[in-house]
C-alpha positions as CSV (number, residue, x, y, z in Angstrom):
1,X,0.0,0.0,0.0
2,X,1.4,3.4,-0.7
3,X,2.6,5.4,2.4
4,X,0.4,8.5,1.7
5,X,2.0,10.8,4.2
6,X,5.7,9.9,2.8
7,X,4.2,10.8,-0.6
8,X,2.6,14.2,0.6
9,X,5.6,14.9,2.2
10,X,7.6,14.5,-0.7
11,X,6.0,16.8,-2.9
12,X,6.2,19.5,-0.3
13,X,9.7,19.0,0.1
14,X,10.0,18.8,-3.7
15,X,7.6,22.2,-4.0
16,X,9.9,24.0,-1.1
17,X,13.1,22.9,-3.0
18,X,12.1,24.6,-5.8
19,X,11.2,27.6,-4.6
20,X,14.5,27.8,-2.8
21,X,16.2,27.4,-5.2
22,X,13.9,30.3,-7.3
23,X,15.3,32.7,-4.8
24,X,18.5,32.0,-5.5
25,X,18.2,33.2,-9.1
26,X,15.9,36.4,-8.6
27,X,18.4,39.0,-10.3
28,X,17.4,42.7,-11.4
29,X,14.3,41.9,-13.7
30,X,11.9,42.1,-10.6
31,X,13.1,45.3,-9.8
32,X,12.9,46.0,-13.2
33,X,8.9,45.2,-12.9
34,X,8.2,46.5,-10.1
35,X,9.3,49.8,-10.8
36,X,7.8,49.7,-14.4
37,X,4.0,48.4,-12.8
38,X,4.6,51.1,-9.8
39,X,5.1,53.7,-12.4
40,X,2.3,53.0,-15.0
41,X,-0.7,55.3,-15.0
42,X,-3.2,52.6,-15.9
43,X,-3.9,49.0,-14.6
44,X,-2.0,46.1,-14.5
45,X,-3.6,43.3,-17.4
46,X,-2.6,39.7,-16.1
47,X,-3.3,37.6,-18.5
48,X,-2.6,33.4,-19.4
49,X,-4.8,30.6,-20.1
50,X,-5.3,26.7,-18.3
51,X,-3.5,26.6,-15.2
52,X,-1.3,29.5,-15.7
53,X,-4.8,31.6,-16.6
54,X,-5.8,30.2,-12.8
55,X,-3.0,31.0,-11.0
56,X,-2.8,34.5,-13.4
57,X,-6.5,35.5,-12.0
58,X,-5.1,34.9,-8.2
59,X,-1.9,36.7,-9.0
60,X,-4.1,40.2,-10.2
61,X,-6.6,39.8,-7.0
62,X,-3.7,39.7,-4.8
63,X,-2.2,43.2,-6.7
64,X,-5.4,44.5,-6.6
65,X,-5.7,44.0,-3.1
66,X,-2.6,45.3,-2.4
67,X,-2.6,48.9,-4.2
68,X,-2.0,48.0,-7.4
69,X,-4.9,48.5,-9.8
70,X,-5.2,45.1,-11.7
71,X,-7.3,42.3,-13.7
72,X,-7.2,39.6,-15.4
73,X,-7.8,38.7,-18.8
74,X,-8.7,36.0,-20.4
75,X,-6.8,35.7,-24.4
76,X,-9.7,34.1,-26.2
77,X,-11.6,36.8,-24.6
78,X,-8.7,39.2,-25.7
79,X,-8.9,38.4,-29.4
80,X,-12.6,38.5,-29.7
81,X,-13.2,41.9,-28.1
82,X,-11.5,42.2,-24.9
83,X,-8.3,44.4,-26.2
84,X,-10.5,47.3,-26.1
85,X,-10.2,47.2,-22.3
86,X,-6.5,47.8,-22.8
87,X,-4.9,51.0,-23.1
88,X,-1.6,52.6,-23.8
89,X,-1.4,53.8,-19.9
90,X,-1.3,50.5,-19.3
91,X,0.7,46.9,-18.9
92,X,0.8,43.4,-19.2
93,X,2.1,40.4,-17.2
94,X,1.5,37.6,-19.4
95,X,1.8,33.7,-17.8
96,X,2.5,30.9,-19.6
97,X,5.1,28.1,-18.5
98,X,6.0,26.6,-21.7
99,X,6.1,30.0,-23.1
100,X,4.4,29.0,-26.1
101,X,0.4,28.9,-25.4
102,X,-1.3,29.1,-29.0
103,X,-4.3,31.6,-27.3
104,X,-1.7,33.7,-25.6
105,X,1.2,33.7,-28.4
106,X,-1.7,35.3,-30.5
107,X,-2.5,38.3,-29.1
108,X,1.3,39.3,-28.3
109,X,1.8,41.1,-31.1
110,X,-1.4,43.3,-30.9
111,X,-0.2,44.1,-27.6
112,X,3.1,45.3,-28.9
113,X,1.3,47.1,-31.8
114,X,-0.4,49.2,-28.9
115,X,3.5,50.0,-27.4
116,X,1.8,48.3,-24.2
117,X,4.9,47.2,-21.9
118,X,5.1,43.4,-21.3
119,X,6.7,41.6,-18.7
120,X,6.5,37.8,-19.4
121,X,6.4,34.6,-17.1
122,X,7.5,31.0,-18.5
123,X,10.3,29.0,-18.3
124,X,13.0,30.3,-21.0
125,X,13.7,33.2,-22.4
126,X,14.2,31.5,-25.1
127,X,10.2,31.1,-25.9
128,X,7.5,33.1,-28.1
129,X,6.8,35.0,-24.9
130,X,10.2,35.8,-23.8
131,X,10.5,37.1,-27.3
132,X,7.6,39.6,-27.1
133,X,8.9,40.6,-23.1
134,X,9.7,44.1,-22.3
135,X,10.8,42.5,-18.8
136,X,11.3,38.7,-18.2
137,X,10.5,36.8,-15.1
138,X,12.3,33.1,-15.6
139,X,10.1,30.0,-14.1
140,X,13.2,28.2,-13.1
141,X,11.9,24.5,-12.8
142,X,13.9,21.6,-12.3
143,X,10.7,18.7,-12.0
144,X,7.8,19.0,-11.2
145,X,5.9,16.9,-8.0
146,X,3.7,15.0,-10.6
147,X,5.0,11.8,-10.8
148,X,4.5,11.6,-14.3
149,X,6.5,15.2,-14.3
150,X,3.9,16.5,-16.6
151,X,0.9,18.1,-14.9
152,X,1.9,21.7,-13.3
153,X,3.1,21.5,-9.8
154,X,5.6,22.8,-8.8
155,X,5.7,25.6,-12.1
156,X,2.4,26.7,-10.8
157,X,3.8,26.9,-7.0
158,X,6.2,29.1,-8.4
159,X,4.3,31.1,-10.6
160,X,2.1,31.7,-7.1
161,X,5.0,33.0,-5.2
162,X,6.5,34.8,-7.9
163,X,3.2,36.8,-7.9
164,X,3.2,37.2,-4.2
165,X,7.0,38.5,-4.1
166,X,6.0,41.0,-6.9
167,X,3.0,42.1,-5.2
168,X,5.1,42.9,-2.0
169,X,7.9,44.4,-3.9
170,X,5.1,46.5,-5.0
171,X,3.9,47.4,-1.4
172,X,7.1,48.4,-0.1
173,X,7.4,50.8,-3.0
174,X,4.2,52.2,-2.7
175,X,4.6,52.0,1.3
176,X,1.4,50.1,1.5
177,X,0.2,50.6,5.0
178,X,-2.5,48.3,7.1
179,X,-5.4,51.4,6.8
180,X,-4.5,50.9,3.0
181,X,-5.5,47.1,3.0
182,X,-8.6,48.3,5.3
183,X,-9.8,50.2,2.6
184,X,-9.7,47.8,0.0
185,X,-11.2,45.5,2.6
186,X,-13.6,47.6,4.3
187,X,-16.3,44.5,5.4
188,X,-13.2,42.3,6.5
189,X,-12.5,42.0,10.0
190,X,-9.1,44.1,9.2
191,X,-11.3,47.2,7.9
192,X,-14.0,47.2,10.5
193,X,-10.4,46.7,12.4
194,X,-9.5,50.0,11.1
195,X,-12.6,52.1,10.0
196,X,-15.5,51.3,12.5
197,X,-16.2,53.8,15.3
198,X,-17.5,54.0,18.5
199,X,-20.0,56.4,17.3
200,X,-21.0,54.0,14.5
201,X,-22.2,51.8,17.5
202,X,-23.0,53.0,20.3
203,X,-26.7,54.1,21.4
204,X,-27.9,57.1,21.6
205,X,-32.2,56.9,21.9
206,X,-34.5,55.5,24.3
207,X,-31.6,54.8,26.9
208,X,-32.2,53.7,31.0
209,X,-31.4,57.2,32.6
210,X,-32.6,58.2,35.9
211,X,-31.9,61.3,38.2
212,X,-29.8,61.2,41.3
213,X,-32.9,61.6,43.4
214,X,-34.8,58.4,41.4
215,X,-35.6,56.0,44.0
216,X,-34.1,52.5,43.8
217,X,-37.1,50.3,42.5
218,X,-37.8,52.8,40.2
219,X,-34.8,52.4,38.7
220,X,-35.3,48.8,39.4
221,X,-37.9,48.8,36.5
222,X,-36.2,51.7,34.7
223,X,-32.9,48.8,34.2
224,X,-35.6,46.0,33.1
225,X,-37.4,48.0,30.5
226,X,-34.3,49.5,28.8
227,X,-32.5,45.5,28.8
228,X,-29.2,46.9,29.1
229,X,-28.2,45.6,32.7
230,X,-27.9,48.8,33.5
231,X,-29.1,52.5,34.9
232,X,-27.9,55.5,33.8
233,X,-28.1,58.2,36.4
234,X,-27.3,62.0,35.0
235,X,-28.1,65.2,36.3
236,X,-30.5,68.1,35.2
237,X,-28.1,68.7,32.5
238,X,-27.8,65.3,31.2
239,X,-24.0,65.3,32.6
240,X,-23.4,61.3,34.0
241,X,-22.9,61.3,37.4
242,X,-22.8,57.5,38.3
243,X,-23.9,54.0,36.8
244,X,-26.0,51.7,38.9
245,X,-25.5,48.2,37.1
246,X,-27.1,44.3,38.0
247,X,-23.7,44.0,39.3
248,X,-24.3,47.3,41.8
249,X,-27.6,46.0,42.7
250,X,-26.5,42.4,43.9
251,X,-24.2,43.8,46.0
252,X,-26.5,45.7,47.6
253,X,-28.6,43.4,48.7
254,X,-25.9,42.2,50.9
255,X,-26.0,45.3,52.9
256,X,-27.7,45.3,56.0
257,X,-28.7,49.1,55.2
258,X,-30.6,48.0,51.8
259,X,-33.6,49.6,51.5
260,X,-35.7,49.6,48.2
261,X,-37.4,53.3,49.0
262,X,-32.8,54.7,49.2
263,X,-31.9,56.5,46.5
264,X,-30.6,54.4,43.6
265,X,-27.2,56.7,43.9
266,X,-26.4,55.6,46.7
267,X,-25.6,52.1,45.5
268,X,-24.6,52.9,42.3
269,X,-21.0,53.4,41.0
270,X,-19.8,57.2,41.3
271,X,-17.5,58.2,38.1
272,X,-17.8,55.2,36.3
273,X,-15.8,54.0,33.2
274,X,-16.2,56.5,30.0
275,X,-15.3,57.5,26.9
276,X,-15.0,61.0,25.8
277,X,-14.2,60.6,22.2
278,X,-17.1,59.0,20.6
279,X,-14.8,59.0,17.2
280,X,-12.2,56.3,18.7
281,X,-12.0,53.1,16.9
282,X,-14.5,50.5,18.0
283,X,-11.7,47.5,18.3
284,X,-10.1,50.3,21.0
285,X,-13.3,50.5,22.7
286,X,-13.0,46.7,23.2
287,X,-10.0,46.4,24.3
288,X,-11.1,49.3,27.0
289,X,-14.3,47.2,28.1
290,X,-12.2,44.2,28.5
291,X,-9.2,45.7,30.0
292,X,-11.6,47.0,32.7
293,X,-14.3,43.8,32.8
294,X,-17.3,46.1,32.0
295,X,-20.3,45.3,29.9
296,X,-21.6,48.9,29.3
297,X,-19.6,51.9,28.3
298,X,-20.6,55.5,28.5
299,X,-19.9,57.9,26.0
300,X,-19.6,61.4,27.0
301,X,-18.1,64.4,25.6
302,X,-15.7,66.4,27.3
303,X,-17.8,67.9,29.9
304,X,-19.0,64.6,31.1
305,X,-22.6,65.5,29.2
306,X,-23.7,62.2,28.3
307,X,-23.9,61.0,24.2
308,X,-24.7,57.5,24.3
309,X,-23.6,53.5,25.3
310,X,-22.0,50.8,23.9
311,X,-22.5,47.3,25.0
312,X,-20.1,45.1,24.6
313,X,-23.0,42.9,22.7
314,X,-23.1,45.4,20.0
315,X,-19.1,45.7,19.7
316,X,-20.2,41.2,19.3
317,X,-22.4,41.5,17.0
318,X,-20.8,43.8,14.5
319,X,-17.7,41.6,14.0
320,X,-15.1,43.7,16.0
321,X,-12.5,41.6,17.0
C-alpha cells in the first residue's frame, strides 16, 4: 500500500526545494517590474490561459488588493473583443510556463502594436513570450511533484509566489500601510479593524437614565425596560454622574442598610468608566471594556454631558475583534 504521508511529504519537500532554489536566481528583472508596474498610470492586465490563466487570476486579485490596480484577462476573450479594455497607460504580465500557449502567443503582437509594456512569465527566455517581453521573469523549474512530471506543480507553485513576491515588492514601493489594505477591505474583520467607530455603534435613543434623586425600584424597572443591565443616572443637565449596574444592585442586597425606598445613587458606581471621544476606533473600545471587565460603556463628551452606550454585545455582533 502506498505510504500517503511519505508521498505528501515528498511533494512539499520537492515544492519547497524549488522555490529555494527560485530565490536563489531572482536577479534585477523584478526590480525592473516593479518599478515599471509602480510607475504606470493605468492597470496592470494579467493575462494566461489553463493553469497559468488560474494562477494568473489569483496573481491580479492579490495586486489588486494590495494597491496595485489590476485584472485579469482571459486571451480568447482578448482576441474576440477584450483588447478594447487595454490601453496605452497601461501593462501586461502575461503567464505561460511553456512559453508557447497558442491563445496567448496570439494576441502578443497586438499588444506590442499598442507600445503596451510586457513583462512575461514562463520557463526560457528563449520562448515566443520571452520574445515579445519588455521585462522577463524566468520560471526556473527543475521537476515537477507529478510523478509523471507532466501536470503543473511545482511551475504553478512558483508562478504563485513569484506573484506574491512581486505584489510585496510593490507594497514596499508604494509603502502600502494596514489602513491601506482596510480600505480595500472595508467588510473584513481588518477594515471594520481600522474604519468602525465607537460612534458607529453606540446608542444614543431611548436609553435607562434616571436622576440622582430616582428612587431605587424605580430604577429597578427603569434597568428592566431599557434591557441593558444597566441605569444611567445624570443630572438636570444630562451630565453622568454614576452608573448603577445588575452588578451594583446584587451587591447591595448584601448590605444590611438596603432599602428599596434609598436612593438608587447611593448604591450605584460614582465616576464610572467613560469615553469621551465617541470617534475612537470601536476594536479600542473593546480592548477598554475588557481591560476594565465592563459590559456597558458610556460615551460622553468632554464635559462629562452624556452622548450614548456601547455594549459590549453590540461591539459582538458587529464583528469587532
Amino acid at each position: 500500500m502506498n505510504d500517503f504521508i511519505k508521498i505528501a511529504q515528498e511533494v512539499l519537500e520537492l515544492e519547497a526545494k524549488e522555490l529555494s532554489n527560485a530565490a536563489k536566481l531572482i536577479g534585477s528583472e523584478m526590480a525592473e517590474a516593479t518599478h515599471l508596474i509602480a510607475n504606470i498610470k493605468g492597470k496592470l492586465i494579467v493575462t494566461g490561459v489553463g493553469k497559468s490563466g488560474l494562477i494568473g487570476a489569483k496573481i491580479a486579485a492579490t495586486l489588486a488588493s494590495t494597491g496595485t490596480s489590476s485584472f485579469f484577462l482571459h486571451p480568447t476573450e482578448a482576441m474576440h473583443g477584450d483588447l478594447g479594455m487595454m490601453s496605452k497607460d497601461d501593462a501586461v504580465l502575461a503567464i505561460s510556463y511553456s512559453g508557447e500557449s497558442e491563445e496567448l502567443i496570439k494576441i502578443l503582437p497586438h499588444i506590442k502594436r499598442f507600445n503596451i509594456p510586457l513583462i512575461g512569465m514562463a520557463k526560457t527566455k528563449d520562448s515566443s513570450l520571452g520574445y515579445y517581453s519588455d521585462i522577463f521573469l524566468p520560471l526556473h523549474v527543475e521537476k515537477e511533484a507529478c510523478p509523471l512530471d507532466v501536470a503543473p506543480t511545482c511551475s504553478t507553485t512558483l508562478t504563485l509566489a513569484l506573484g506574491d513576491a512581486l505584489a510585496v515588492c510593490l507594497m514596499k514601493k508604494k509603502n502600502f500601510q494596514k489602513e491601506d489594505f482596510a480600505s480595500f477591505h472595508p467588510g473584513g474583520s481588518l477594515g471594520k479593524k481600522l474604519f468602525v467607530k465607537v460612534k458607529d455603534l453606540m446608542m444614543s435613543e431611548n436609553l435607562p437614565i434616571v436622576s440622582q434623586k430616582t428612587p431605587l425600584k424605580e430604577a429597578i424597572i427603569t434597568m428592566s425596560e431599557g434591557r441593558l443591565g444597566n441605569v444611567l443616572i445624570t443630572d438636570k443637565h444630562n451630565k453622568l454622574l454614576a452608573i448603577l449596574s445588575d452588578g451594583d444592585l446584587r451587591r447591595a442586597l448584601m448590605r444590611n442598610d438596603f432599602s428599596m425606598e434609598a436612593l438608587a445613587y447611593d448604591y450605584a458606581t460614582k465616576n464610572p468608566k467613560k469615553l469621551e471621544d465617541s470617534t475612537l476606533l470601536a476594536s479600542d473600545a473593546l480592548s477598554f471594556i475588557e481591560k476594565h471587565k465592563i459590559q456597558l460603556l458610556a460615551i460622553t463628551d468632554k464635559n462629562g454631558v452624556l452622548e450614548g452606550v456601547l455594549h459590549i454585545h453590540n461591539l459582538v455582533e458587529a464583528g469587532i475583534k
